[in-house]
N, C-alpha and C positions, 0 to 999 in steps of 0.2 A: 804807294808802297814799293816795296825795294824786294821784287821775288821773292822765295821761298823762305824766308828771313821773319816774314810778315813784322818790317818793320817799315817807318813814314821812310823816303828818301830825303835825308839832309842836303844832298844837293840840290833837288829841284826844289824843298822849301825855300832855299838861297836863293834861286833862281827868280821864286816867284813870291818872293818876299813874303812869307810866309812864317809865323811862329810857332815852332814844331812843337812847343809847349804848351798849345792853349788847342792842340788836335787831341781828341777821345781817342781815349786807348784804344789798340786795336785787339779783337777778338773772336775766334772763327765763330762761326754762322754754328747754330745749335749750342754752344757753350752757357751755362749759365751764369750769369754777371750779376747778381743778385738778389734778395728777395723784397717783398712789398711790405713795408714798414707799418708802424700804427699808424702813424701821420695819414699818408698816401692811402692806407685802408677806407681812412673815415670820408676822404674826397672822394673815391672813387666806387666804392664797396665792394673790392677788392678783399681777400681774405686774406690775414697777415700771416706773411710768410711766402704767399707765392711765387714761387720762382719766378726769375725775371730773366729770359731766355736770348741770346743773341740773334737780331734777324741778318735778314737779307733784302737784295733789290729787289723789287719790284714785279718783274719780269723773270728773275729767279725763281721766285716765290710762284709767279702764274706758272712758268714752266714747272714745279715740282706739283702745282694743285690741277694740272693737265694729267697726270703721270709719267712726264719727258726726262724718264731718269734715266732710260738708256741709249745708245748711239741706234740711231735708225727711225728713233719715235721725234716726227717736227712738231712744232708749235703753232697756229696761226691764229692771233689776234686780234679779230676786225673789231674792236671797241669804237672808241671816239676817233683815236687814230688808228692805224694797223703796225703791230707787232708780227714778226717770226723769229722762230730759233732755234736752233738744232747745237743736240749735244756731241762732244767728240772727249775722250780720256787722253786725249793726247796732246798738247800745249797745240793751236793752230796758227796759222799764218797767213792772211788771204792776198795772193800775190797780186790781185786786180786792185788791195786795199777800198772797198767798196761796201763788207762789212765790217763789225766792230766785234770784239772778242773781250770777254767776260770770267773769270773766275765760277764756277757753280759750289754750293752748298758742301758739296760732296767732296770736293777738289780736281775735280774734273775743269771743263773750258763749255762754254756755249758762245756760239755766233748768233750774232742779231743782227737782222735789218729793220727798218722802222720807217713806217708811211703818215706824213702828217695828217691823213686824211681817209678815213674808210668809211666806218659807221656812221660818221658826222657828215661825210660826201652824201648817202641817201637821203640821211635826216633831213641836210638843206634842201634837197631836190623835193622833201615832204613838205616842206615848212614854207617852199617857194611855188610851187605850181600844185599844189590838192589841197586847195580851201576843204571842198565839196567833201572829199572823201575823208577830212579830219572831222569835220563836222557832221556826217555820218557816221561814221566808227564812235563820238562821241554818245552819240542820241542812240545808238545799238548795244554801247560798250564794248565795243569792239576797240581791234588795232585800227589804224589808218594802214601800217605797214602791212595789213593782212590784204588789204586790197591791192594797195602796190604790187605785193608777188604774186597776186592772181592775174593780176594784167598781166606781168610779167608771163608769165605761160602761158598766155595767148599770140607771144610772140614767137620765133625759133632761134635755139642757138643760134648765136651770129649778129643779133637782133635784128637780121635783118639786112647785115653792111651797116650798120648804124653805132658808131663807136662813142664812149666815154673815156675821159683821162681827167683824173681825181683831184689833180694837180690844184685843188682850190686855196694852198695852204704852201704852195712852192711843190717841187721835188724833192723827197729822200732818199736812201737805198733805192737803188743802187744808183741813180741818176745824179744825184744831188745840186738840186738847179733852181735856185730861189726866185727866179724869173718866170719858172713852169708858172701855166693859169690853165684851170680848170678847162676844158676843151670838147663839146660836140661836132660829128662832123662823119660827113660822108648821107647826110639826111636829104632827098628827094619828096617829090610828092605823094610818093608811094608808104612813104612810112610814117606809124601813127604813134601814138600815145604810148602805145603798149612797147613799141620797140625804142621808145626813149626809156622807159621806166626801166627796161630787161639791159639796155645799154648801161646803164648809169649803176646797175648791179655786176654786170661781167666787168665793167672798167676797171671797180674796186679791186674783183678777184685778178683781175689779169692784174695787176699793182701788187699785190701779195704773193701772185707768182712768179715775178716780175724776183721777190726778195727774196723768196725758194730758193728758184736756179743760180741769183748769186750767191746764196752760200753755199750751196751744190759745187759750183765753181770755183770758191773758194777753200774747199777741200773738206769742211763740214761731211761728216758719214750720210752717205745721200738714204732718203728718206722714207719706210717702207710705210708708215700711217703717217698721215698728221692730224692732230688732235686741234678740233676747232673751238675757239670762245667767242664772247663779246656778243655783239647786238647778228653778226651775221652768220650767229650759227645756232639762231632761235628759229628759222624754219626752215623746215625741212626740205624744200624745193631751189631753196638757194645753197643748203650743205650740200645736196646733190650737185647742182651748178661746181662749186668748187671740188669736189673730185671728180668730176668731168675738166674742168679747167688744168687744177694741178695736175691730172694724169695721174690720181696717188690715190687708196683707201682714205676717207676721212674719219675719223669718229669723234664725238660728240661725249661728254660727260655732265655725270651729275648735278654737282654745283660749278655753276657758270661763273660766281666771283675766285676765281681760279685761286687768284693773286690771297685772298683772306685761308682759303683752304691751304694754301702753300705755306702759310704762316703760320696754320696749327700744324702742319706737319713737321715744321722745323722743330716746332714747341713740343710736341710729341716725341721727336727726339730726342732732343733736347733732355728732358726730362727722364729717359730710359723706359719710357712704352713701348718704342719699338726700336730694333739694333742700329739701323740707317734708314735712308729714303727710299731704296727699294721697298723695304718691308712696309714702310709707312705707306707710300703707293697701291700696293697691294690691298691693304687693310681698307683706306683712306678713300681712295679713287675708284670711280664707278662708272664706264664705259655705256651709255645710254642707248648706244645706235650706230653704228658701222652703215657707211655711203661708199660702193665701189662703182668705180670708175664706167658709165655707160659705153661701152664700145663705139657704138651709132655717134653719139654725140664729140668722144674726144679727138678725132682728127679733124672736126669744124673748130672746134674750139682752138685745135693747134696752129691751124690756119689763120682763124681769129686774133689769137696772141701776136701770131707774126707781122701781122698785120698793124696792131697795136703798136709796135714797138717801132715799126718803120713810120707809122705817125707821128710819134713823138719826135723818133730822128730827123725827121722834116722840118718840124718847128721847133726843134731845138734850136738857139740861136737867137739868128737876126728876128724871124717871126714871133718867139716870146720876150726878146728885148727890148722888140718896138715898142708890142701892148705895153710892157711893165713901164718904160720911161713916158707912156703916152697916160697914163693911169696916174705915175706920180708927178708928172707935169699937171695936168688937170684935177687932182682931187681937192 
């Protein structure tokens, strides 16, 4: 698109060989574009005539079903991958170019950074080493994941000196380094199961805080809650972990598929149920649980972090280019 014009760019369609005549109209987000026919009724049992509402991305859509519709309120997405984003009303610019900047709903701007790897990082570590404890959770009905975070607490912030880097998927935000490989390290004889498991959870969050402070950095309105979704802000013992991590209020809402709630609310609008997104947040959005920041806990964890980071900086490089050229030589 070609800024405030909201029309395609004819030169970069030239550029990139592109036929500007075969792109879908464009049209803002909550606009209705039209209604549900007979035809389409009978397919889908749809009621004819129902508006047919303009969306949004994805990630838009989760930040407005979070209620991140004003500057102050973050995002953090630990799903499959990990998501952040913060809102700003003011066109931004991230001089580190480290995150990516977005259009909102509203007409506002949100920064994102993005982690190939979060919720999917545990999963594997479930799916690789706790036969025992899936196949218990099974024959109980229970999580597997309930035991994982139970061990976890048997461990102490820090895990210990025992670190994770999630990296199983390359690096994204802020690093961006397709050579990263997943990474344990700093383990002795002294450390057990429990402080791999509590590792292999702070690594994720330190990764997501890790895309925080870049767009902190990059000028994004720093951050007074952030509002957590995805698979790692179903218990309670790990939401606490990441507002002890990020140094920030966390809270927790109602319906966890953000992203579908975000997309009634467009539709909501859309339609004239409510005036904008604010109002529709209000209405819409439901604030489950407020996690403040443990005092005891967040200067290990800051140490922690920094610690993290100079890990990485170490093996950034010659020591993840070996692995990667020694991995594609050999597969």
């Amino acid at each position: 698109m070609n800024g405030p014009d909201f029309k395609y760019s004819e030169k970069l369609c030239k550029v990139f060989g592109v036929d500007i005549d075969k792109l879908a109209p464009l049209r803002t987000t909550g606009t209705i574009i039209g209604k549900v026919s007979a035809e389409i009724s009978e397919k889908t049992g749809l009621a004819v005539g129902t508006p047919l509402v303009m969306g949004t991305g994805d990630q838009q859509a989760g930040c407005l079903g979070c209620g991140c519709v004003k500057e102050g309120t973050g995002y953090a997405c630990g799903g499959t991958a990990g998501i952040t984003a913060g809102k700003s009303t003011k066109l931004l610019r991230d001089p580190a170019k480290k995150c990516y900047i977005l259009g909102t709903p509203d007409g506002a701007w949100v920064m994102e950074g993005q982690a190939n790897a979060a919720g999917s990082a545990f999963k594997w570590f479930k799916g690789e080493f706790c036969d025992v404890e899936s196949m218990t959770a099974k024959y109980l009905g229970l999580e597997a994941y309930d035991f994982l975070t139970r061990a976890a607490q048997k461990s102490n912030p820090g895990a210990n000196g025992c670190f994770f880097l999630p990296y199983l998927q390359g690096a994204n935000t802020p690093n961006y380094n397709a050579d990263a490989r997943g990474t344990y390290i700093g383990m002795t004889f002294a450390h057990t199961r429990n402080d791999l498991v509590r590792a292999t959870m702070e690594g994720i969050c330190f990764d997501i805080k890790d895309m925080l402070e870049a767009m902190v950095k990059g000028n994004v309105p720093n951050f007074n809650v952030v509002r957590l979704t995805g698979g790692v802000a179903r218990s309670n013992f790990w939401c606490q972990m990441q507002a002890d991590i990020y140094n920030r209020p966390c809270e927790t809402v109602a319906i966890e598929e953000a992203t579908g709630l975000g997309c009634a609310m467009v539709a909501a609008v859309g339609v004239g149920i409510y005036q904008d997104f604010e109002e529709a947040a209000n209405h819409m959005v439901k604030v489950t649980k407020r996690y403040e920041p443990n005092p005891k806990n967040v200067p290990i964890y800051e140490d922690a972090y920094q610690t993290w980071r100079k890990i990485y900086k170490a093996l950034n490089g010659e020591a993840y280019s070996s692995v990667t050229a020694f991995q594609e030589k050999y597969r």
